[in-house]
MARGUSE-404119 format. One line per field, with one value per residue (C-alpha): residue number from 1; x, y, z. Coordinates in Angstrom, 2 decimals, always signed. Layout:
bagu	c(NUM/...) .
c1	c(X/...) .
c2	c(Y/...) .
c3	c(Z/...) .
***
This chain:
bagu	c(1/2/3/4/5/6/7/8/9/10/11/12/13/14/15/16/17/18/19/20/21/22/23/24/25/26/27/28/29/30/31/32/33/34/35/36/37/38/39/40/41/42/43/44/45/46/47/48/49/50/51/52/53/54/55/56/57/58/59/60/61/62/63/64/65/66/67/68/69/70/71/72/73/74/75/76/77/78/79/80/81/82/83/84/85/86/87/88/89/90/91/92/93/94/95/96/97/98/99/100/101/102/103/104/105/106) .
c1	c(+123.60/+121.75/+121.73/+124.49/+126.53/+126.11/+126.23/+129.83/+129.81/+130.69/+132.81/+134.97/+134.39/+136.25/+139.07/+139.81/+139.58/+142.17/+144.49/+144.62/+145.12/+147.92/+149.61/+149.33/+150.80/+154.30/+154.65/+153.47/+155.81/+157.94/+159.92/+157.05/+157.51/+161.35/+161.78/+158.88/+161.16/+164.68/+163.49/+162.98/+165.02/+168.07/+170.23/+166.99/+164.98/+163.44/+163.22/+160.88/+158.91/+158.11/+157.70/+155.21/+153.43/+152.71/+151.46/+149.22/+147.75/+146.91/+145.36/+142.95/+141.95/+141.54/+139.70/+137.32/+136.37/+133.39/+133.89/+137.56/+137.04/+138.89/+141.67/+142.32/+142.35/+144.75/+146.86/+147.29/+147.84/+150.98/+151.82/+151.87/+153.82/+156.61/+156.75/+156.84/+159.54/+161.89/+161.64/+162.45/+164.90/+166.65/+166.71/+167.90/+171.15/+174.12/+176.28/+179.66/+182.88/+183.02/+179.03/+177.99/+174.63/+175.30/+172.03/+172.77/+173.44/+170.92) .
c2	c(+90.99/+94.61/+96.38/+98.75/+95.30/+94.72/+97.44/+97.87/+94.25/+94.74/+97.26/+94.41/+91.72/+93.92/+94.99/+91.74/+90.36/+92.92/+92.75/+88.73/+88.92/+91.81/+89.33/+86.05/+88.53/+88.58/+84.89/+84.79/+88.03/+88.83/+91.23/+93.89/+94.24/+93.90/+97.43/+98.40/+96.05/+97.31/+100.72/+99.25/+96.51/+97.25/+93.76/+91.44/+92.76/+89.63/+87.54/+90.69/+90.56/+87.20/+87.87/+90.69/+88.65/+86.72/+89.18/+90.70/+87.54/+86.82/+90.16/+89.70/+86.71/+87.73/+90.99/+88.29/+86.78/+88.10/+89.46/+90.06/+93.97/+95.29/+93.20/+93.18/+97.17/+97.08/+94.69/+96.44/+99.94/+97.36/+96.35/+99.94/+101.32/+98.31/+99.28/+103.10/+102.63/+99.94/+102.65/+105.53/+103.91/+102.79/+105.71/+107.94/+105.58/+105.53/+103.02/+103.49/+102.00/+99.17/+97.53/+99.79/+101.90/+105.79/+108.39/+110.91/+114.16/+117.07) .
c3	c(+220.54/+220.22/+216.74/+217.98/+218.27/+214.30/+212.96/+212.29/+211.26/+207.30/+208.18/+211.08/+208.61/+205.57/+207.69/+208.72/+205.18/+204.02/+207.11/+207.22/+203.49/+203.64/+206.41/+203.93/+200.69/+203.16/+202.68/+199.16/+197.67/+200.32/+198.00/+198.11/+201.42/+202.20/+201.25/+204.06/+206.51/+205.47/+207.23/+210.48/+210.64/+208.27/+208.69/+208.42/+206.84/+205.16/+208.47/+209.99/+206.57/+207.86/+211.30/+210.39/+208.01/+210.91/+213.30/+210.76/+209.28/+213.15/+214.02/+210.79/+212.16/+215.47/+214.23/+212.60/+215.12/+217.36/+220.97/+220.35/+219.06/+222.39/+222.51/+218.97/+218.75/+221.88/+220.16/+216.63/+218.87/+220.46/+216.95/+215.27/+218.16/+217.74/+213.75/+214.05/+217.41/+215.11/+212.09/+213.88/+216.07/+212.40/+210.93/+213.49/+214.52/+212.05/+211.74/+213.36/+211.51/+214.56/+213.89/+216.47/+215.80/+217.47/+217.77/+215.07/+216.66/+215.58) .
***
C-alpha cells in the first residue's frame, strides 16, 4: 500500500464504525426507526426496519474491511437508490378504496 492508500484510513474506519453501528441500533430500538420505514414501506414497516438494519450493518462491515472501497461505494449508491425509489414510490401512490395503490394525479 502507497500513502495515498492510507490516507483516508480514519476517515473509512469512522464511517464504517457509525454505519455498522446505525445498522445494529435497528435491531436494538427498532421504534426509532419505524417511522423512517413507514415512509417507504407503509404496510411493513417494521419487517423493512429489520431488513435495513441488515443491509446497513453489512455495508459497515464491508466498508471496514480493506480492498472493498469500490464495491462497497457501488453497493450503498444500490442501497440509497432502493430507499429514495420505495419512498417516493409510497408517497406518490394513494390508496384506492379496493387495496389498490393509484399514482396521484398532479
Amino acid at each position: 500500500m502507497t500513502d495515498d492508500d492510507t490516507r483516508g484510513e480514519p476517515a473509512r474506519r469512522a464511517l464504517g464504525l457509525l454505519t455498522s453501528s446505525i445498522g445494529v441500533a435497528h435491531f436494538l430500538a427498532p421504534r426509532m426507526f419505524d417511522p423512517f420505514n413507514r415512509l417507504g414501506f407503509p404496510n411493513h414497516a417494521r419487517i423493512f426496519t429489520y431488513v435495513n438494519g441488515a443491509i446497513e450493518t453489512a455495508l459497515g462491515v464491508l466498508t471496514l474491511r480493506a480492498g472493498t472501497r469500490r464495491p462497497t461505494a457501488v453497493l450503498s449508491a444500490c442501497y440509497i437508490t432502493y430507499l429514495t425509489i420505495s419512498i417516493l414510490r409510497a408517497q406518490l401512490c394513494v390508496p384506492r378504496g379496493d387495496g389498490r395503490r393509484v399514482q396521484r394525479s398532479g
